[in-house]
N, C-alpha and C positions, 0 to 999 in steps of 0.2 A: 974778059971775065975769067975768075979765077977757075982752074978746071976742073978742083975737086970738091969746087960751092956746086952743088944739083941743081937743075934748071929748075924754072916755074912749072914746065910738065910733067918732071921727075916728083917733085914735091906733090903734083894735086894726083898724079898715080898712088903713090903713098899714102893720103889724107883717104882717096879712095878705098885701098885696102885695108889700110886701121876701121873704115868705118865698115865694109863689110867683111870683114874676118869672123864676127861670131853670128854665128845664124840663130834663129830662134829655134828653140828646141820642140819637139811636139806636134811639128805638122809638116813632115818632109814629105807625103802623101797627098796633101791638097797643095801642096805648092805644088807637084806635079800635074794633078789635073781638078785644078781648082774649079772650074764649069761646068765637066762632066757632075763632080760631086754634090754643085749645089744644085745641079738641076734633078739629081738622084733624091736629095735630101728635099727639095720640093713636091714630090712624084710620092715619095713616102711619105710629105704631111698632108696631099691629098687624099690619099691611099686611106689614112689612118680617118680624116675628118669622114671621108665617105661612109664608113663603116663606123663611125662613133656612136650610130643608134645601137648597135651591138654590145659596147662596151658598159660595163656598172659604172653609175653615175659616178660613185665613190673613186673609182679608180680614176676617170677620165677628170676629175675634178683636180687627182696629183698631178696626174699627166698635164693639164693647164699649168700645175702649179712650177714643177719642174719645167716647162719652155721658158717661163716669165723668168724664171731664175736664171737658167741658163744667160740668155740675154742681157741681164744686169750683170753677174757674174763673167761673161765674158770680154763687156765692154768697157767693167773697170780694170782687169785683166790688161786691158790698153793702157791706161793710166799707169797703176800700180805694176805689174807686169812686168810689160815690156819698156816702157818710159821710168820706171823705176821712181817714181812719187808717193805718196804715201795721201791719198784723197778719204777722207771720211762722212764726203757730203753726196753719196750716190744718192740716198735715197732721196734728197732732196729734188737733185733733177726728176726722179722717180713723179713727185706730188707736181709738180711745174709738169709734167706733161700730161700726168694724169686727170689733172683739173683743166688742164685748155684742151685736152682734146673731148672730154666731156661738156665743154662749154659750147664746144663748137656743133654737138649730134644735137645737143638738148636747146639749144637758144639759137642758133644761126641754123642750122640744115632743114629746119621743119618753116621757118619764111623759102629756102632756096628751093625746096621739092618736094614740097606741099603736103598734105593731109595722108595721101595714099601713095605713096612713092612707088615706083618698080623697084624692082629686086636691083635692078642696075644701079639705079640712082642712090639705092642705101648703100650700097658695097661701096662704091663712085666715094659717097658722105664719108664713112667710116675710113677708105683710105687716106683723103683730104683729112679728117681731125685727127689720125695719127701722127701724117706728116708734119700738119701745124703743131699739134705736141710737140713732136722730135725737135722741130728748128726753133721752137722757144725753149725747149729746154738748152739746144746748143749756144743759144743766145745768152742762158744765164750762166751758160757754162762759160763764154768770154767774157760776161761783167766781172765773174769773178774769179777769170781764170788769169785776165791780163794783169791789174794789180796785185797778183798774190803770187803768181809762178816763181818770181823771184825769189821766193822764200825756199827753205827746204824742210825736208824730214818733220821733225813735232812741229815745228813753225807754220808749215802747209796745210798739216794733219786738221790743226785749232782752226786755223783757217776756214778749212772745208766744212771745220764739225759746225762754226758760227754759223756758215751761211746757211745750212742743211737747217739749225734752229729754228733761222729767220723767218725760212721761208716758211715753214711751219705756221710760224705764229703770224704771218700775214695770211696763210689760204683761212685759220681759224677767224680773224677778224675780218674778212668779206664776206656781211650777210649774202647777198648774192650768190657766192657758192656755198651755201648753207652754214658759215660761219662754224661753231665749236661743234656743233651737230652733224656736219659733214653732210654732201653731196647726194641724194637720192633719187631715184628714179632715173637713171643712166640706162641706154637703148642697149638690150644684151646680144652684142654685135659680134666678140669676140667667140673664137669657135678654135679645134686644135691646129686646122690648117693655118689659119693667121696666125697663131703664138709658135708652132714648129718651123712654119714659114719663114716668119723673120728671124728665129733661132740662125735660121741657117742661113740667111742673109748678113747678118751681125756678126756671123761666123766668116762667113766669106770675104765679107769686107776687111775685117782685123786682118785676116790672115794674110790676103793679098796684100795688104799696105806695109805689115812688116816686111814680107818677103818683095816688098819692089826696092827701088834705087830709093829713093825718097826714103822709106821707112825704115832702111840702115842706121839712120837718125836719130830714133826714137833708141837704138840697141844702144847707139854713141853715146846717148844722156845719159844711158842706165848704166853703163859700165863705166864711166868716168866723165863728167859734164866740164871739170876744169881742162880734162884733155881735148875735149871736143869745140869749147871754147878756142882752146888755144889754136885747132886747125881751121875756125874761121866759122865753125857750123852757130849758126842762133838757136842757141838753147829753146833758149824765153820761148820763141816759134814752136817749136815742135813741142814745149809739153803743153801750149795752146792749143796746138790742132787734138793731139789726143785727149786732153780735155773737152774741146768739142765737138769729137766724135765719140766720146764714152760718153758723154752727157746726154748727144742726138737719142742714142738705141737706149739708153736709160727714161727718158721723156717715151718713148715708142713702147717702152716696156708697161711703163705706166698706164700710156692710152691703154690697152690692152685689160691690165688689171681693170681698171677701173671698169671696162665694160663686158668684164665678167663678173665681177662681185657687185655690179648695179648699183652700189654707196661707198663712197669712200668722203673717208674726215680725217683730218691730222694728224691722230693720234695714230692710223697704220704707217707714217713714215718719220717718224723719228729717230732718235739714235739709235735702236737697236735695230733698226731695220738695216742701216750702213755696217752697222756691224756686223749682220749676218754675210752680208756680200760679200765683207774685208774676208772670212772665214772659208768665206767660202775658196775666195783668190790663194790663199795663203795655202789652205789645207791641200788644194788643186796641184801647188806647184808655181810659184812668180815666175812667167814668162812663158808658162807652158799650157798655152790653148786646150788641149785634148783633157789634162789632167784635171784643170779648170772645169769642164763643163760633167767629167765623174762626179768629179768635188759638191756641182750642187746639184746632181742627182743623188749622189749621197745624203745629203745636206736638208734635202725634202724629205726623202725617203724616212732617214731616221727618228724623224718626232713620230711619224705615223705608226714605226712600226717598236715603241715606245708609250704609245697610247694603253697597253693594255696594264703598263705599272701606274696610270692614275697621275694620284698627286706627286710620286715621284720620277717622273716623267722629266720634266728641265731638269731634276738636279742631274738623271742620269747622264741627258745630254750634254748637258756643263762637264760632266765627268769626264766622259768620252773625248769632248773636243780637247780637256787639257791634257788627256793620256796622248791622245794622237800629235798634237804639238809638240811634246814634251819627248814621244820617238821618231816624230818625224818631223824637224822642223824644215826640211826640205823643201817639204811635201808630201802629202800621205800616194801620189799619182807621177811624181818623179822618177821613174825608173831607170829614167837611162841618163849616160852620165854626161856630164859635160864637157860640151865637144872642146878641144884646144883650137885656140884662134889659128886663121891658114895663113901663115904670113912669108914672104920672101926669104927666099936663102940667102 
């Protein structure tokens, strides 16, 4: 063997360090003590639901609305993010989990546990037709994540925006789920501990996955996929997984809305719904978790606090969002800067 060809150990050391050389930016703190934090941030959405008879309806109504967000917003974050893709069918998975987990409280849990259920037994329901939401939404997130991954950039984009139509216009033609009228009388099960709760589960999860061995992967697509190719990693794979894990907590997010606004129909997730997400990911910061979830505190916060100019309330907001792109295409939550890959002398 020639002695200055590198061995096969030499080489997969190497593949190793190109793929973790750039860290994800944004959460050097919970990669630290990622359990402590989420059991913190579980402890604080108990905290906050226990004491939510205290709070104005009004307020506690944003506060649902910011968790929901969060969640969406952090999950495509994984997609767009950190796997560097460019998806515009969140909100799709969004109505696919929102209508099967509503399917599940109102048609199947009242044969499972009857007329007068315990407190246990509805909690028990309510976390079963989340779950079931979540893994059909992740389900449609590989129909249509395995034939289209291949694609990239605007190609993915139309992609996602089709399927995110589609499915629109099938929940509208199932009379069963109330068809153009939309879904009503859903069990009002959601409360701030469950939407802060799995904020911080959906939080925890992402984070952990980027920062394991495995989720190096996801950074390798994003910084160069022909490079990551060439050292052997399957792409195709891993913007699959993170499509069906941004799809799972998008479907989860969903159950959630849906059973706190008790109706839901079509027309709350269409295009402009994914579009809010994208904005929010974008504005946040690609690839940076922490800034991301500012982003769609922000991102709620601002129509409300916007309300008092009336009818010109969106155009304001339209304003805002193109000033803030236009000085921050960063990120408006980007602060710190980009670390240089660590790589061998």
């Amino acid at each position: 063997m020639n002695p200055a060809q590198p061995t096969s150990k030499e080489m997969g050391a190497a593949q190793s360090t190109a793929v973790v050389a750039k860290r994800p930016r944004g959460s050097n703190l919970v990669a630290r003590w990622p359990k402590t934090l989420l059991l913190a941030a579980l402890v604080a959405s108990f905290v906050l639901w226990w004491f939510s008879n205290h709070i104005n309806p009004y307020y506690a109504d944003i506060l649902i609305k910011i968790g929901i967000n969060i969640i969406l917003a952090v999950s495509l974050n994984l997609i767009n993010g950190y796997t560097g893709q460019f998806s515009l069918g969140h909100a799709g998975f969004m109505s696919v989990g929102a209508y099967t987990s509503a399917a599940v409280t109102m048609f199947v849990a009242p044969s499972l546990i009857g007329a007068t259920p315990s407190t246990a037994l509805t909690v028990a329901c309510f976390v079963l037709a989340l779950y079931v939401g979540g893994l059909v939404a992740a389900v449609a997130g590989i129909l249509v994540g395995a034939p289209s991954l291949r694609l990239k950039g605007d190609y993915l984009a139309i992609v996602t925006l089709g399927f995110g139509e589609i499915i629109r216009v099938i929940f509208r033609n199932i009379p069963k789920l109330g068809g153009a009228l939309g879904l009503n009388g859903i069990p009002p099960y959601t409360n701030l501990f469950w939407v802060f709760g799995t904020a911080a589960i959906c939080t925890y999860v992402v984070l952990a996955l980027v920062h394991s061995t495995y989720g190096r992967g996801f950074i390798a697509v994003q910084d160069d996929e022909v490079a990551a190719e060439a050292m052997g990693i399957n792409t195709t794979r891993y913007k699959i997984v993170a499509f069906v894990i941004g799809a799972f907590f998008a479907g989860i997010a969903g159950g959630l809305y849906g059973h706190y606004t008790l109706s839901i129909d079509p027309k709350g997730f269409d295009f402009m719904r994914s579009i809010e997400i994208v904005v929010m990911v974008i504005l946040g910061g690609m690839g940076n978790t922490t800034g991301v979830i500012f982003a769609a505190i922000l991102l709620t916060l601002l129509p409300e606090w916007l309300r008092t100019f009336e009818q010109y309330r969106m155009i304001l907001y339209s304003f805002l969002l193109v000033v803030l792109m236009l000085t921050r295409p960063q990120g408006l939550f980007a602060w710190r800067r980009k670390t240089k890959p660590i790589l061998a002398a």
